[in-house]
KEVEX-999214 format. One record per residue: residue in one letter; x, y, z of N, C-alpha, C in turn. Coordinates in steps of 0.001 Angstrom, whole numbers, plus 500000, padded with zeros to 6 digits. Each point is the difference from the previous one (the first is absolute). Layout:
! KEVEX-999214
AXYZXYZXYZ...
END
This chain:
! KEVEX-999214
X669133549244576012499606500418498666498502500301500004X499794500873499651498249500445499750499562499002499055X498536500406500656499150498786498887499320500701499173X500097499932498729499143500706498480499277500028499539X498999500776500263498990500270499495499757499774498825X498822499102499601499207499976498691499292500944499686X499518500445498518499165500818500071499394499584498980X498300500644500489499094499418498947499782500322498569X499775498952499111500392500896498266498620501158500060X500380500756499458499581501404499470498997499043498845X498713500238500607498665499056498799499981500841498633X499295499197499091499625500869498921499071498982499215X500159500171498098499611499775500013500642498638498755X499593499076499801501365498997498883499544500835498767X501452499672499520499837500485498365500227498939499437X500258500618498707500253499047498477500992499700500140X500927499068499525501993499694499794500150501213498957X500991500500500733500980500944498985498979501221499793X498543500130500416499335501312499923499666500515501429X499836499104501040499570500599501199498885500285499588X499787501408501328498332500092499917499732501043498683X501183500049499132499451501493498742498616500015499652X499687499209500155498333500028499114498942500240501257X500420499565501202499224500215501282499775501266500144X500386501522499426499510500715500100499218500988498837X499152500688500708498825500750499254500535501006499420X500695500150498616500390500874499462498993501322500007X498867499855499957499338501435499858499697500352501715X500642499116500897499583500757501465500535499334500755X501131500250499785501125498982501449499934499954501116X499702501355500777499512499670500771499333499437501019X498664500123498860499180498731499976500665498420500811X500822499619498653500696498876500368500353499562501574X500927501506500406500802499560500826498834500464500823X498916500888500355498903499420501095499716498457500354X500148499714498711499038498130499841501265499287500791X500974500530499236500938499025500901500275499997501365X499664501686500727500095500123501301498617499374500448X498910499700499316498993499204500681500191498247500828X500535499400498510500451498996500073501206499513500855X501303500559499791501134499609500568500768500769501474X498722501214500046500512500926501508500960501167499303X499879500913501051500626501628499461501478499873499412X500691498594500453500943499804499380500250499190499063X500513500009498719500073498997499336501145499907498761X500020499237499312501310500108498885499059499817498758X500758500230498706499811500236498339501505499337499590X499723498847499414500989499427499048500491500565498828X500716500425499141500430500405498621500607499572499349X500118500040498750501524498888499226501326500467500863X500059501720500578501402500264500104500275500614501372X498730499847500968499735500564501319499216499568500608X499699499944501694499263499842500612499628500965500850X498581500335500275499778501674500340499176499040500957X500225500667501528499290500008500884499421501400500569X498572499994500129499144500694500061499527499989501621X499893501244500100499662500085501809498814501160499395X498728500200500371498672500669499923499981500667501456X499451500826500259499661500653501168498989501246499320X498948500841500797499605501032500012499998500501501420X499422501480499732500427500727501023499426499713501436X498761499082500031499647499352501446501412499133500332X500851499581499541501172499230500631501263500942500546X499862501194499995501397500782500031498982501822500778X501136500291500504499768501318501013501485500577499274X499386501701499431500238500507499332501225501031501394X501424500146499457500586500669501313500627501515499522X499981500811500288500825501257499594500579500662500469X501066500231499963501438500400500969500844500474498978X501053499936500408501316500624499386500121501238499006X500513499968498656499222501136499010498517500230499720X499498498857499995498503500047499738499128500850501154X500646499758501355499608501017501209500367501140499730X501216500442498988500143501454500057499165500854498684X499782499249499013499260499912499281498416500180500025X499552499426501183498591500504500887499533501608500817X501273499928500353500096501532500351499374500945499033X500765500153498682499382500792498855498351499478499561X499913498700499460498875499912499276498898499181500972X500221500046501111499152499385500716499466498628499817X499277499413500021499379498721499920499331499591498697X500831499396499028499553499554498677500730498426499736X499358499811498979500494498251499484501443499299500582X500825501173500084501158499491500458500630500143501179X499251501030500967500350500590501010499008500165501172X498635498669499653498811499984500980500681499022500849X499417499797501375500144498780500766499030499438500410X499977498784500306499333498906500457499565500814501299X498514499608500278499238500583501111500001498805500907X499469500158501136499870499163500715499192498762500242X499072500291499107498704499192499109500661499371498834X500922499866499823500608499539498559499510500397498512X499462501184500577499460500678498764501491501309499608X499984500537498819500850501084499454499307501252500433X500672501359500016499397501072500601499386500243498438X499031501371500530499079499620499039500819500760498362X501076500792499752500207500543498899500785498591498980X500296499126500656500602499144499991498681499135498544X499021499995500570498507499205499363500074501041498595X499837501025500127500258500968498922500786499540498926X501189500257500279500865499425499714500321498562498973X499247499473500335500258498359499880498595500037498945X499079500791500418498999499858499019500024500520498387X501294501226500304499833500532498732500948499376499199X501286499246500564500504499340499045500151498493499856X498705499294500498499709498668500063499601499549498525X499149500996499352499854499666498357500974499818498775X500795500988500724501688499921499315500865498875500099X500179499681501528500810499347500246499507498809500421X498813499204500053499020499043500421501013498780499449X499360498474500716499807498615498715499568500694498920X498974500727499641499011500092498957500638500553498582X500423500826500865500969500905498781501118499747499505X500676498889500995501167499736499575500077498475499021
END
């Protein structure tokens, strides 16, 4: 018979009885919140609720290599190298239309804006 693995609880942060963490977050910038909480408890962590428990995994783009293949490769053919169809260089940098890209709709689509 195999032997079974434990696994470690998913940290966070305690709540209230019967509210969890509802009040633990920053209604005008949640975000926010869940930065503080990835400070404190590591990129992974959980949120209590009266009727759910939401576990939260954080990453940005220094943790992940961007890959493009399949439709998205045929898709490159036509529009060449943009937000969705740049690749990861060998420097772990994006080619450069890619920066373009990301710059013009970072105000739109930012934390900030959202």
């Amino acid at each position: 018979m195999a032997e079974e693995k434990k696994l470690a609880p998913i940290p966070g942060p305690w709540g209230l009885p019967l509210l969890g963490n509802l009040f633990d977050i920053n209604s005008e910038l949640p975000i926010g919140s869940q930065l503080q909480f990835a400070d404190t408890y590591g990129e992974i962590f959980q949120l209590n609720f009266p009727t759910i428990n939401i576990v939260f995994a954080l990453c940005d783009e220094s943790r992940f290599e961007k890959s493009v293949g399949g439709p998205v490769e045929e898709v490159r053919h036509a529009v060449h190298d943009g937000l969705f169809t740049a690749r990861s260089l060998e420097s772990g940098e994006m080619e450069p239309n890619w920066g373009v890209a990301h710059r013009i709709l970072m105000p739109a689509f930012g934390p900030l804006s959202i």
